[in-house]
C-alpha positions in Angstrom: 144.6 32.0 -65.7 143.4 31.0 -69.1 143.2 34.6 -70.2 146.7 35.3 -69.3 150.2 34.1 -71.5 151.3 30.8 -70.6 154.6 32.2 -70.3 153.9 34.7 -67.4 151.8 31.9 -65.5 154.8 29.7 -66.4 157.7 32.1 -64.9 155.4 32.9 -62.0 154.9 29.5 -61.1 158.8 28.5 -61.6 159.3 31.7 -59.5 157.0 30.7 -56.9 158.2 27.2 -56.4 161.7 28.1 -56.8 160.9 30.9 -53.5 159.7 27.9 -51.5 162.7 25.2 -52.1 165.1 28.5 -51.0 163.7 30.0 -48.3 163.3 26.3 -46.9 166.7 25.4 -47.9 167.8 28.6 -46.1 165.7 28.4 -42.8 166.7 24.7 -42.3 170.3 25.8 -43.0 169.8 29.4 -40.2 168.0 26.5 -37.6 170.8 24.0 -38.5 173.2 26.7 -37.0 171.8 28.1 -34.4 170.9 25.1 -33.0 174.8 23.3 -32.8 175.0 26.0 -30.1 175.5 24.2 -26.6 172.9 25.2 -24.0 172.0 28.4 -25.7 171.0 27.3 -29.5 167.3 26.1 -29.2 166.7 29.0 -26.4 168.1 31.5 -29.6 165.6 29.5 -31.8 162.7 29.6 -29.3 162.9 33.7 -28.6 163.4 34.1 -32.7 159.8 32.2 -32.8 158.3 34.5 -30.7 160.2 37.5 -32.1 159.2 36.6 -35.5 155.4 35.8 -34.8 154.7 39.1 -32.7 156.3 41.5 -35.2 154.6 39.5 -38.4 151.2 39.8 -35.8 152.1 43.9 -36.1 152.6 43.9 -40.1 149.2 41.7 -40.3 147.7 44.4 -38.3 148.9 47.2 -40.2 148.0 45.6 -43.7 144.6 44.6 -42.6 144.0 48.2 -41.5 145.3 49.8 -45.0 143.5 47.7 -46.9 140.5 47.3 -45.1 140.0 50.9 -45.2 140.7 51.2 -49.0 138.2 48.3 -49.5 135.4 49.4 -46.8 135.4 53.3 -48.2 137.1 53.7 -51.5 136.0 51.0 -53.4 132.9 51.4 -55.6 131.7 47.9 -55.8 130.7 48.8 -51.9 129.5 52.1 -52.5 127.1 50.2 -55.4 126.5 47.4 -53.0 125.2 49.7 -50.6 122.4 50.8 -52.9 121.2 47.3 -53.2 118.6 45.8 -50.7 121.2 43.9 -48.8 122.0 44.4 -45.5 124.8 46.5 -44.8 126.3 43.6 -42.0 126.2 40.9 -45.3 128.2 43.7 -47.6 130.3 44.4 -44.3 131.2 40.4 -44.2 132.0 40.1 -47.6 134.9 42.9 -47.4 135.8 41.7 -44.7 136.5 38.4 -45.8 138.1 40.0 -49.0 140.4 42.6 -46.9 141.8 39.8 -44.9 142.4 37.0 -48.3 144.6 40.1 -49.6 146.0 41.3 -46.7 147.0 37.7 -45.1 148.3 36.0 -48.6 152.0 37.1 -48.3 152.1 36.2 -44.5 151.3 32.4 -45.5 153.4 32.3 -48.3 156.3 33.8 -46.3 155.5 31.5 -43.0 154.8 28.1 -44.7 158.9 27.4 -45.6 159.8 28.9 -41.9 157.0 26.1 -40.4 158.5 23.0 -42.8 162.2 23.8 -41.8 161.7 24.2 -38.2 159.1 20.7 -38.2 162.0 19.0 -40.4 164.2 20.0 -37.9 162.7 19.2 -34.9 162.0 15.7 -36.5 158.1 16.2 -35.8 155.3 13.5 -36.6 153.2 14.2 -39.5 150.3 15.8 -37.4 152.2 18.4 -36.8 151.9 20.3 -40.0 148.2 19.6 -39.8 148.1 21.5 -36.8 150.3 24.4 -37.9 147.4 24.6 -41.0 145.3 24.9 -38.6 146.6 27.7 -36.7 148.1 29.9 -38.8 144.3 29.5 -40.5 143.0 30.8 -36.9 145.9 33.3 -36.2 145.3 35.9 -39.2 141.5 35.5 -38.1 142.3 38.4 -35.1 144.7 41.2 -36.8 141.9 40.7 -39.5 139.1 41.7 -36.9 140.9 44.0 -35.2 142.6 45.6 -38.5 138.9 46.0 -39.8 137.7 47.8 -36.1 140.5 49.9 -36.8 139.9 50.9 -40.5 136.0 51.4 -39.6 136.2 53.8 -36.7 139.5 55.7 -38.2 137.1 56.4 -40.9 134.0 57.7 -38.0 137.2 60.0 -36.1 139.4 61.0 -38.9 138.2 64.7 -39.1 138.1 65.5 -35.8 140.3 67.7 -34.7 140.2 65.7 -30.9 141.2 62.5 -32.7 144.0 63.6 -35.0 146.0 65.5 -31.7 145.4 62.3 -30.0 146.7 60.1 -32.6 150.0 62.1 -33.3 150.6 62.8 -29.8 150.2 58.7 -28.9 152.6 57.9 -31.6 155.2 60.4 -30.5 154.9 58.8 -27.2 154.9 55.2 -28.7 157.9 56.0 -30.8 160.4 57.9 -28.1 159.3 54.4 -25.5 160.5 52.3 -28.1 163.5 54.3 -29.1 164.4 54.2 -25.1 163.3 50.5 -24.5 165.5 49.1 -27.8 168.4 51.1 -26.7 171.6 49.1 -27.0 173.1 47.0 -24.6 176.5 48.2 -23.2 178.3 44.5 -22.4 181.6 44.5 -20.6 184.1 42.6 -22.4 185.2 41.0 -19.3 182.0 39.8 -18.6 181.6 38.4 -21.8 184.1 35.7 -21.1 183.1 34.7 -17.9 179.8 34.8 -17.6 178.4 34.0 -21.4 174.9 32.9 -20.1 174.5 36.3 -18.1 175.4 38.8 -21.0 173.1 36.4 -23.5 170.6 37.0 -20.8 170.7 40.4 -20.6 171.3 40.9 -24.7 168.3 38.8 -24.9 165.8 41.1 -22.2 164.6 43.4 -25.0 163.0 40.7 -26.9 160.9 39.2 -23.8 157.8 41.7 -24.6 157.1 38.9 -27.9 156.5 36.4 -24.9 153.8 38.5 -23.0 151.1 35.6 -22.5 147.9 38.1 -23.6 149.4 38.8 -27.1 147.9 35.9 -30.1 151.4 35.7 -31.5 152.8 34.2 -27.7 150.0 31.4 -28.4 151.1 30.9 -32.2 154.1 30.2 -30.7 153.5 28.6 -27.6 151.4 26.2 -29.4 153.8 25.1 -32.2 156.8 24.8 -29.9 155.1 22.8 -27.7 153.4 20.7 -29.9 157.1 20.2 -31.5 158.3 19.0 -28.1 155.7 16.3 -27.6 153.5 18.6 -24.7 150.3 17.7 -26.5 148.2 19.0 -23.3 150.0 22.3 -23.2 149.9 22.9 -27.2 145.9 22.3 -26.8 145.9 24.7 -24.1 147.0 27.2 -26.3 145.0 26.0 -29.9 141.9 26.6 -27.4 142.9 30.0 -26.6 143.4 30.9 -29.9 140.1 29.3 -30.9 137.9 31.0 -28.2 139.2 34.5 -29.1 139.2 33.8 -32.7 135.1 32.7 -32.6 134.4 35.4 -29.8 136.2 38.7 -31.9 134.6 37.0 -34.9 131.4 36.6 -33.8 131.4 40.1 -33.0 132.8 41.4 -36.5 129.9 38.9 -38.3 127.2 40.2 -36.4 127.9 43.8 -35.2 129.9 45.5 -37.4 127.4 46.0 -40.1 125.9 49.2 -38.3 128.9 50.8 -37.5 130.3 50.1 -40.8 127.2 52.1 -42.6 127.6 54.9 -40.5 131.2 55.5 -41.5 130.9 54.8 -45.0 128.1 57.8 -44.5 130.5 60.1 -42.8 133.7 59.5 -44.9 131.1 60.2 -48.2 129.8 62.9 -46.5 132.4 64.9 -45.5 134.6 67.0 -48.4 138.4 66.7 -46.6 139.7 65.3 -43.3 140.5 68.7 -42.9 136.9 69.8 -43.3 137.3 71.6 -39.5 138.9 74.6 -41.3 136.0 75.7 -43.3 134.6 78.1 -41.0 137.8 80.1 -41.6 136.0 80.9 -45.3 134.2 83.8 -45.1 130.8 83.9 -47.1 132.4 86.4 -50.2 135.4 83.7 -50.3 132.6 80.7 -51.2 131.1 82.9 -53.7 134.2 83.3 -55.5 135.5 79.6 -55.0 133.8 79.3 -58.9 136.2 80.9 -60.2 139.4 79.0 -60.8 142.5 80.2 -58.9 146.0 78.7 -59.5 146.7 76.5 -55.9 149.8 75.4 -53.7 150.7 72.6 -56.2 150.2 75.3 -59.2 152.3 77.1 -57.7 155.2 75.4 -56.9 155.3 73.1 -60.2 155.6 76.6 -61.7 159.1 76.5 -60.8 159.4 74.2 -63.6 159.1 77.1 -66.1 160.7 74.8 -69.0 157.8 72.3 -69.4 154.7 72.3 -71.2 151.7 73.5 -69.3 149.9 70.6 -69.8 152.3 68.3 -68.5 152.7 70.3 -65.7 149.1 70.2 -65.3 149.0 66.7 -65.5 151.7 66.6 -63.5 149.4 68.3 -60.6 146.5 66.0 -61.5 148.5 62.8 -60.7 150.1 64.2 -57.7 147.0 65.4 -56.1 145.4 62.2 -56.7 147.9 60.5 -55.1 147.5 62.9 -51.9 143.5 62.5 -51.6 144.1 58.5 -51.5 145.0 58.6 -47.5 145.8 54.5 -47.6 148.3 55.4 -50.7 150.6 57.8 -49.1 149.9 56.3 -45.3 151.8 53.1 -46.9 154.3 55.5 -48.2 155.2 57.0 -44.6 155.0 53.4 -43.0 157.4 51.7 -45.7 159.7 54.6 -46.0 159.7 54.6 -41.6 160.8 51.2 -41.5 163.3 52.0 -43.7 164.5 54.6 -42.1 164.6 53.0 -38.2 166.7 50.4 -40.1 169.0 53.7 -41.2 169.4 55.0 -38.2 169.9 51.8 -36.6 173.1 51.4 -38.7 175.3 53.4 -36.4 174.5 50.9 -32.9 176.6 47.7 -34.9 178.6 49.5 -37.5 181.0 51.5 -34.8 182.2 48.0 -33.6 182.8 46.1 -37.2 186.3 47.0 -38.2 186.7 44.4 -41.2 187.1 45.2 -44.4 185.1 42.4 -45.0 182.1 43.3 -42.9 181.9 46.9 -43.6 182.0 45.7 -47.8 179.2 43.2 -47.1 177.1 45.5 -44.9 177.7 48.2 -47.4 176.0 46.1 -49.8 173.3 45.0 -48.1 172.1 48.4 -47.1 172.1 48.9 -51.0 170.0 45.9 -51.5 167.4 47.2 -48.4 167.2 50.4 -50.0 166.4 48.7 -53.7 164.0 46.0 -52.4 162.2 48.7 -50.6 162.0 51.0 -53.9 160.5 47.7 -55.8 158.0 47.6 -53.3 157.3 50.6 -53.7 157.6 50.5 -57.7 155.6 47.4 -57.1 153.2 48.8 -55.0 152.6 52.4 -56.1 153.9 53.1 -59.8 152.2 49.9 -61.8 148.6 50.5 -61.0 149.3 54.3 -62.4 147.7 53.8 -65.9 145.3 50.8 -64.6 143.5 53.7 -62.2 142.4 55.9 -64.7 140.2 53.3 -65.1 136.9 54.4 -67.7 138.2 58.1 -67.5 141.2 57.4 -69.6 139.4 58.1 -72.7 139.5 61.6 -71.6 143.3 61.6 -71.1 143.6 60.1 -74.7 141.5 62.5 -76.0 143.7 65.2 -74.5 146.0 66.9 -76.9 149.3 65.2 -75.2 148.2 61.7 -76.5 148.3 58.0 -74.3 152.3 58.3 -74.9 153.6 61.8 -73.7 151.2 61.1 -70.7 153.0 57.9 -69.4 156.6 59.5 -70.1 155.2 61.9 -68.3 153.7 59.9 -65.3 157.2 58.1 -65.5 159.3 61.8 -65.2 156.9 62.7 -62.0 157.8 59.0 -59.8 161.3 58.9 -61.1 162.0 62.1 -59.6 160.2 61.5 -56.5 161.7 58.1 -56.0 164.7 59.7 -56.4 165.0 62.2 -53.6 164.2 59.4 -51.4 166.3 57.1 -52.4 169.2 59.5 -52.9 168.2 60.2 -49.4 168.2 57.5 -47.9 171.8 56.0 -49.1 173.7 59.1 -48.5 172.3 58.7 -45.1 173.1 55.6 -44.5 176.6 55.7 -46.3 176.7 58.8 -43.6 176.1 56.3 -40.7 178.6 53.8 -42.0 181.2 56.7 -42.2 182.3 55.5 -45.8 184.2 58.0 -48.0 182.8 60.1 -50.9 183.5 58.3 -53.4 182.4 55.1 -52.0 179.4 57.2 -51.7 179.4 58.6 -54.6 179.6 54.8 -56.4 176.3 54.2 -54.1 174.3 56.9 -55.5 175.4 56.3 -59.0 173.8 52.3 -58.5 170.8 53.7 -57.0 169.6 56.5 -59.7 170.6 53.5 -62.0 168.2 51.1 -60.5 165.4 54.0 -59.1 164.9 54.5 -63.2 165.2 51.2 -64.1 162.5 49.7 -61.7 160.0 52.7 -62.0 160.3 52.1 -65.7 159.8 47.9 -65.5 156.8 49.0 -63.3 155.3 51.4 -65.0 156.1 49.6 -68.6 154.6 46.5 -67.3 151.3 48.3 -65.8 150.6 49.3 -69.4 151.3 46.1 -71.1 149.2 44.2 -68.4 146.5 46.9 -67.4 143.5 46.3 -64.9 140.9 49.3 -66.2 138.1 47.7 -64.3 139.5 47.5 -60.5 139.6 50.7 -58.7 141.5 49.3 -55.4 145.8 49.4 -55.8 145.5 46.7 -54.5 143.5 44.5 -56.5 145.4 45.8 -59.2 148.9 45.0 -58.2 147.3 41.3 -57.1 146.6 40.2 -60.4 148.9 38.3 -63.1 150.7 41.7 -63.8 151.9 43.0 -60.5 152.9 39.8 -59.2 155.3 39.9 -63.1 156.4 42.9 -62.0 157.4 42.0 -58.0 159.1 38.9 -59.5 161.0 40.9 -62.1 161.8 43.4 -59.8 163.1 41.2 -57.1 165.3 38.9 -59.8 166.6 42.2 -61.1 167.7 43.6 -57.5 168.9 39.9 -56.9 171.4 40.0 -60.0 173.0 43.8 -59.5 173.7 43.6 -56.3 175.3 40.5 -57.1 177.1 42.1 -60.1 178.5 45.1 -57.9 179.3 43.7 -55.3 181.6 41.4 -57.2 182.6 43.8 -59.4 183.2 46.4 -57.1 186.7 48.4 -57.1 187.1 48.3 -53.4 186.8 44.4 -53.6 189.9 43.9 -55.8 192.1 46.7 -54.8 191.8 48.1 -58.1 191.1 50.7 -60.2 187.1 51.0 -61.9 189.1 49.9 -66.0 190.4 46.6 -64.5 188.6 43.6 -66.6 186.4 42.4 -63.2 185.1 45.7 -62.5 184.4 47.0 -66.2 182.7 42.9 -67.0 180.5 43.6 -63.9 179.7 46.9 -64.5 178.7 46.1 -68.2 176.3 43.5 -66.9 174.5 45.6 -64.5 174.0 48.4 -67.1 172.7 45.7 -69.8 170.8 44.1 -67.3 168.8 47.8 -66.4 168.5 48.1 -70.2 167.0 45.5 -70.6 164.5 45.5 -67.8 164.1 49.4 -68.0 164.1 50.5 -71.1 162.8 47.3 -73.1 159.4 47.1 -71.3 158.9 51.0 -71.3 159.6 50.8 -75.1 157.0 48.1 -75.5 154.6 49.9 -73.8 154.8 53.2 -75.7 154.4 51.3 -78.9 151.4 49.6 -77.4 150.1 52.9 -77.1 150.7 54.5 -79.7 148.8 51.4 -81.6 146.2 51.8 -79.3 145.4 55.3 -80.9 145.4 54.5 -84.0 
């Protein structure tokens, strides 16, 4: 922290603290709510608990498992600290420990507000925060272990062809039960005001899988709740449950692991592809010839842009197929942009019964503001590291006739357009589900290209100005001082355009787009994306371009 500006640890700080005195405002507020309800409130709180516990138990599991397998097999400090004459179960521990630290951070910064609110508004004695310390300390202890188990024999299985049929065909079948188990609910209006406790119960059926007794989020949750309600026995039933599986999986992971994590560090750096099962269709002449350079599928199609430069289209191939031969990059990719898109298609179960101008202009903006916080994280995720991986090779780029400059406008020309076929994507699709007209759609669209460039360019502008050339892991990288900037910026940016359009917007006023509300609007959000676009972009070309010289 001493090495960075006292004004980025300053704004990350106020950002920080100002995130926790929010969301705790806001969750006491959502609890204060709910729980005025007669007879049904504190039941809606309890089966939100549970809810929110098993899917957060999911993400952990899913982080833990990215990560872990970017830290266990494509990091170099482990491929150096294998060398060394340590055991492989002490360099296996030390990962681990580090996987689960950057996997588990957001989860406790997201859960500690939720925890205060619901104890401040349950009234609870002081010991209970100790004791929610202490399990949420135990709880990321298991999607850790098994996130790691995961990651390690993923890595021993990938190229066979056995495992990858078996994989795709067990999420197909995973995705179509879940698809038919979170079908809607058809509720008979009649019903509805007659019998309110017998609809809730039946609304409420397709959330009792979070309170199967054999999953660690039911004992999270049991635990708290109890302890809430003064069943101090009952709680401690549940704190030693967690505590007996936390020591036995970690017991295991401490002292067994170490073998079977050497064995797939040796396979994934022995093997060439995870496709490596298609080699036998080379024929002996083909491997003689593979020495001599032949123009491949990417080559190929990025010849269709005829009007660049060959270099930059050959950079442009570099950068894309780097980003293909990272499987944890693009794997996060598919698993962002598909929870994304189940919220999409989701969008047609509510938005057929909202008839509201009201609603339909507040969902409408909302769905922008989903699609944009997803981009940032994406940005966040995926764009800033860009110039930090190049790491000690990017003397070579600089040496390369195109110069530090042209390559970063031309790093920042290859996400935008990628960015923007999804997100162009995505919020025709989802203006599509909420049956809005074209030009409403066509407004969309417009605010989305304007915030894809401007975020790609605050991420990748800040990446250069705040660089990481030592760290090989994405995720390191985004961790530091620079990528949490970035996220903050990113997130503050959203905040204020949606804000700005949604006030500003035509459809609000009944008016036309020269009216003094909606031009005053509009001319904040496009200063605003200068600003936060093109500023740090600038910035970083200049830094650049003094770097050179």
């Amino acid at each position: 922290m001493r090495d960075q500006s006292s004004l980025l640890t300053a704004i990350i700080v106020l950002f920080i603290g100002g995130y926790i005195v929010m969301a705790f405002g806001l969750f006491y507020r959502g609890l204060k709510f709910i729980g005025v309800f007669p007879g049904i409130g504190e039941l809606l709180i309890e089966r939100l608990l549970f809810l929110l516990f098993a899917f957060l138990f999911v993400l952990l599991l899913f982080s833990n498992l990215v990560i872990g397998y970017s830290n266990f097999f494509r990091n170099r400090e482990t491929a150096f600290l294998l060398t060394l004459p340590v055991p492989a179960q002490t360099v296996f521990r030390w990962k681990f420990v580090e996987s689960a630290l950057l996997a588990s951070w957001a989860f406790l910064f997201l859960i500690a507000p939720l925890l205060g609110a619901y104890g401040m508004w349950r009234n609870v004695p002081w010991h209970f925060y100790w004791l929610t310390v202490v399990l949420v300390g135990l709880f990321i202890v298991l999607p850790a272990v098994f996130g790691a188990w995961a990651a390690v024999n993923l890595a021993r299985f990938l190229d066979r062809r056995a495992f990858q049929i078996a994989t795709l065909v067990i999420a197909g079948l995973l995705f179509f039960a879940i698809k038919y188990y979170l079908r809607p609910e058809q509720v008979d209006e009649e019903s509805l005001e007659t019998r309110v406790l017998a609809v809730l119960d039946r609304l409420l059926a397709k959330t009792r899988f979070a309170q199967f007794p054999f999953i660690p989020s039911y004992w999270l949750s049991a635990s708290v709740q109890h302890w809430a309600e003064g069943a101090r026995s009952a709680a401690g039933f549940f704190l030693l449950v967690l505590v007996s599986h936390v020591l036995f999986f970690g017991t295991l992971a401490f002292t067994r692991m170490g073998s079977l994590f050497y064995d797939a560090t040796s396979v994934v750096h022995s093997r060439a592809s995870v496709f490596g099962q298609w080699e036998w269709f080379r024929t002996w002449q083909d491997r003689r010839r593979q020495f001599h350079y032949r123009a491949g599928l990417l080559e190929l199609l990025f010849r269709i842009f005829a009007w660049l430069p060959g270099d930059i289209r050959a950079l442009m191939v570099k950068d894309v197929r780097m980003f293909w031969r990272d499987t944890t990059q693009w794997g996060q990719s598919l698993m962002l942009f598909g929870l994304l898109g189940v919220y999409i298609l989701n969008l047609r179960h509510f938005t057929s019964q909202i008839s509201s101008p009201f609603w339909l202009h507040l969902v409408s903006y909302l769905n922008l503001a989903a699609c944009s916080l997803n981009l940032a994280t994406l940005t966040t995720r995926f764009v800033f590291p860009q110039f930090s991986l190049e790491g000690k090779r990017l003397w070579i780029v600089g040496r390369a006739p195109l110069g530090l400059p042209l390559v970063v406008q031309t790093k920042f020309i290859l996400v935008t357009s990628a960015s923007l076929v999804v997100t162009l994507g995505m919020i025709a699709l989802s203006c599509h589900m909420l049956q809005m007209p074209w030009e409403r759609t066509a407004y969309f669209a417009g605010a989305i290209t304007v915030m894809t460039v401007t975020l790609n360019a605050l991420a990748l502008g800040l990446g250069v100005l705040y660089p990481n050339l030592r760290e090989d892991n994405p995720s390191k990288i985004v961790s530091g001082f620079g990528g949490t900037f970035a996220l903050v910026m990113s997130f503050l940016y959203i905040v204020a355009s949606v804000l700005l359009l949604a006030w500003g917007s035509p459809w609000r006023w009944n008016s036309e787009l020269r009216d003094p509300p909606v031009l005053t609007c509009f001319a904040g959000f496009v200063a605003l994306s200068i600003a936060l676009g093109y500023v740090p972009l600038k910035l970083a070309l200049r830094r650049l371009r003094n770097y050179e010289h």
